[in-house]
N, C-alpha and C positions, 0 to 999 in steps of 0.2 A: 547380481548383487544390488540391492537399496541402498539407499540413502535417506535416512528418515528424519521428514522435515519435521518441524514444531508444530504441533497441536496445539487444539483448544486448553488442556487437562494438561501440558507438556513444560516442561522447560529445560532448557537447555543450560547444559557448563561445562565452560572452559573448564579442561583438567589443569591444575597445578600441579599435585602432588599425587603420588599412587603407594599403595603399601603392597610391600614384594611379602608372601609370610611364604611355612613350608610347602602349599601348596602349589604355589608356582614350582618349586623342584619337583614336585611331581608330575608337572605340567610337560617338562623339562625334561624329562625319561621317560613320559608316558607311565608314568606309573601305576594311573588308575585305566589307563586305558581311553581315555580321553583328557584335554585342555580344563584348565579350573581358570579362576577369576581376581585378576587384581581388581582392589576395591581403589577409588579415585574420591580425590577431593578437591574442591577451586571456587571459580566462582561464576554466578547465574548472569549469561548475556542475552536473555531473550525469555518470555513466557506469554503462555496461551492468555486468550482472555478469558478461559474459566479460572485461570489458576488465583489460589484465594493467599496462599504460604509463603510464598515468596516475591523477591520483587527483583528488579535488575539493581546489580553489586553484591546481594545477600553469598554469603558465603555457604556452601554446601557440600554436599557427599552424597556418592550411591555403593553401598554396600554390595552384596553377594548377588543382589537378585533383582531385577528391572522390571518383571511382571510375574504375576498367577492371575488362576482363575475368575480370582473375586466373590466367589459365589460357592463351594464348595463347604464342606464342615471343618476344616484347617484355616478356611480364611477367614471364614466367618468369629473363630473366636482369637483372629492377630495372630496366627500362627501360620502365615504365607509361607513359612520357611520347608513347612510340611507336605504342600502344596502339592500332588500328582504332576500338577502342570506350573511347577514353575520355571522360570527363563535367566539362567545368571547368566552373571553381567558381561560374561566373554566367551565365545565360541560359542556361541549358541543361534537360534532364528528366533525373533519376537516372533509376535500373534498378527504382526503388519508384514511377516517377510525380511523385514530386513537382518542383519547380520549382527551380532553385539560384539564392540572388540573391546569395553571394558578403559581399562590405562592405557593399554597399547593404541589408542589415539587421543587426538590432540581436544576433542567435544564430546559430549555425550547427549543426547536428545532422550528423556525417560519422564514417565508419568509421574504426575507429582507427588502420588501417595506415595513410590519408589526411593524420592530424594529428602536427602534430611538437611534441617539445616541446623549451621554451626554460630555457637554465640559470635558476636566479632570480634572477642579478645582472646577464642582459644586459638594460637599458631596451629595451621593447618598443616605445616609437615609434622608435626610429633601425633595428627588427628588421625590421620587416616588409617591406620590399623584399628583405629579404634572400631572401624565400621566392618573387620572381620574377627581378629582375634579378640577385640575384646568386647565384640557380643558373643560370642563362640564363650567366653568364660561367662561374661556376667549375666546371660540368658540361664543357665540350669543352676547356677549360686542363686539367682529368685525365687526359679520355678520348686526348687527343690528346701527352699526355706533356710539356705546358708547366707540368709544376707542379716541375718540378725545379731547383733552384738552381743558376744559371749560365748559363739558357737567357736568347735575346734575343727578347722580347716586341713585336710593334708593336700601339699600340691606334690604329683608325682610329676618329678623332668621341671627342669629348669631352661627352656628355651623359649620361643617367642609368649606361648599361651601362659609358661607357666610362670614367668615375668610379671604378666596383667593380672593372672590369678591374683597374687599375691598382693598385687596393689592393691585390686580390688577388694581381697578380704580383711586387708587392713583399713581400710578406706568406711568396712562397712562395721568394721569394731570387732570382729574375728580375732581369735589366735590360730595362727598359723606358723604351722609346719612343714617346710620344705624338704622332701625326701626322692635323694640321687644316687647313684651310684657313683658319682665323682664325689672322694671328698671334698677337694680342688674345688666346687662351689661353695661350699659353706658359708665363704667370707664374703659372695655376690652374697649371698641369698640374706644374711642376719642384716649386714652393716650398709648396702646398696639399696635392698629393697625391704629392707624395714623386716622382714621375717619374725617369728617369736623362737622359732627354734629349726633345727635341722636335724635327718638321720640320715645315716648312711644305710641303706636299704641290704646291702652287702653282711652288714652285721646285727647278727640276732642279739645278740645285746642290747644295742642300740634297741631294734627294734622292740623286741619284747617290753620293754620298759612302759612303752608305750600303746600296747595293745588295749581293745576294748575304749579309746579314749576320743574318737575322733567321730565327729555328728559326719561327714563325710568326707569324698575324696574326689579329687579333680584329678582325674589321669590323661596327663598330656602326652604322655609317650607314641612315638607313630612308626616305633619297630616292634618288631615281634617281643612278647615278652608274658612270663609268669605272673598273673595277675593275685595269685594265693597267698604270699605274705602279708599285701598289704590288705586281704581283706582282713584279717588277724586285728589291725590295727581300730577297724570299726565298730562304735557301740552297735547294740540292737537295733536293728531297724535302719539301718544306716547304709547311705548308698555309696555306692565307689563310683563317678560319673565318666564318662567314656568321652573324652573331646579331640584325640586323637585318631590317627585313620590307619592301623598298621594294616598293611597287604596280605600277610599272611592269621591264621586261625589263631585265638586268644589260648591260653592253656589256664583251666580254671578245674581245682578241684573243690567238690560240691559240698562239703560238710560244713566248711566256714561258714557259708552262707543257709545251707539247713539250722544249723544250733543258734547262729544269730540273728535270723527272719534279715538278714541283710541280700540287698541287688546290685547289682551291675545293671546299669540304665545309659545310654546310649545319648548323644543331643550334639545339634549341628546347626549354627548359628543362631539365628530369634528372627522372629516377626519383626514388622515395620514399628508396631506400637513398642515397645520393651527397646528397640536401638534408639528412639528419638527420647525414651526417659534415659536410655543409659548415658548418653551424648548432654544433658541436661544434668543426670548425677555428677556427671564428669567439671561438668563449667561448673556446678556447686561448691564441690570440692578443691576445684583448685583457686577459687575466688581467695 
């Protein structure tokens, strides 16, 4: 096992803070069949002489992924995340050998396209999910054109992702709708995190009401689960976005999405470029 010193291109940071989200539980059972990656944030004690972004003290973060290719057609248009060859940030070998443990140590040593940095008045312990869950939501709310004020958002699941969802599509002037099977959240979802409305997914009532009405859908669910009601709930053309990781087969029956030109579209973190504007929309916001 390496140990990998500082480069030219490199710099180093102390971890302060790490974000635990669902994926360390599945780290934790094996779920996927291999280890996943806490995302860390602290601050920069050492940089190469090429590095141009940072300086010693600056405050930062490394999200999911430590390297890719660089040279490939996924990196080429900022989309490292798609990467054949990418390297996240724990349990894994870089492209030098050495080992990645991510939060689970005390430094990190990563190229500096890798590292983001953070304004110096956002607190870094409320930051550091930012740099998985909530590019995990605010990467396909861009790509897929729900960042625009007026659009109607559904978040399905209310846990760590669909928390940020919510902020997020409030944040970007969305209406949004939170939709659980607990009723028992309703009162998190309206009056905590600002929601416009809630359904109990359980009741076709509820739902029905609401069908045809929704530009798209953040499904954070990461258990097995019937995906067919809520496509009911999609205008034409409208996506249902997959940010969840359930282990077992989706059940999808196909007419919903025949009669309304609607998809089910998949998305797993973002690129370098899209975390340092989303870390950037974030200091905006809370200025």
């Amino acid at each position: 096992m390496l140990d990998r010193k500082n480069g030219e291109n490199d710099v180093t940071i102390k971890i302060l803070y790490y974000g635990i989200c669902h994926s360390d539980l599945h780290s934790i059972k094996n779920g996927w069949q291999s280890s996943v990656y806490p995302i860390i944030v602290g601050v920069v004690t050492e940089v190469g002489g090429k590095v141009g972004r940072f300086k010693l003290g600056d405050h930062a973060g490394v999200g999911c992924m430590v390297n890719s290719c660089r040279s490939c057609h996924e990196c080429v248009r900022n989309h490292e995340n798609y990467c054949p060859g990418m390297i996240v940030t724990c349990n894994a070998t870089d492209a030098d050998g050495t080992v990645t443990y991510g939060g689970y140590s005390d430094s990190i040593v990563v190229e500096e396209h890798f590292a983001v940095k953070f304004p110096a008045g956002m607190p870094l312990d409320r930051s550091a999910p930012l740099l998985c869950v909530g590019i995990t939501v605010y990467s396909p709310m861009k790509r897929f054109g729900l960042d625009v004020p007026g659009k109607h958002i559904g978040v399905v699941g209310l846990g760590e992702l669909g928390h940020v969802a919510v902020k997020f599509g409030k944040a970007f002037g969305a209406k949004v709708t939170v939709i659980s099977t607990l009723p028992s959240k309703r009162q998190e979802a309206i009056e905590r995190l600002g929601a416009d409305a809630f359904l109990v997914s359980k009741d076709p009532d509820e739902m029905k009401v609401v069908w045809g009405t929704m530009d798209g859908i953040i499904n954070t669910v990461s258990a097995a689960h019937d995906v067919t009601p809520w496509l009911f709930l999609l205008k034409t053309s409208g996506q249902m976005i997959m940010v969840g990781a359930p282990l077992k087969p989706l059940e999808i029956y196909a007419f919903p999405l025949l009669l309304g030109g609607k998809s089910i579209v998949g998305s797993i973190i973002g690129g370098m470029k899209e975390t340092r504007e989303m870390i950037d929309f974030v200091g905006l916001v809370a200025e």
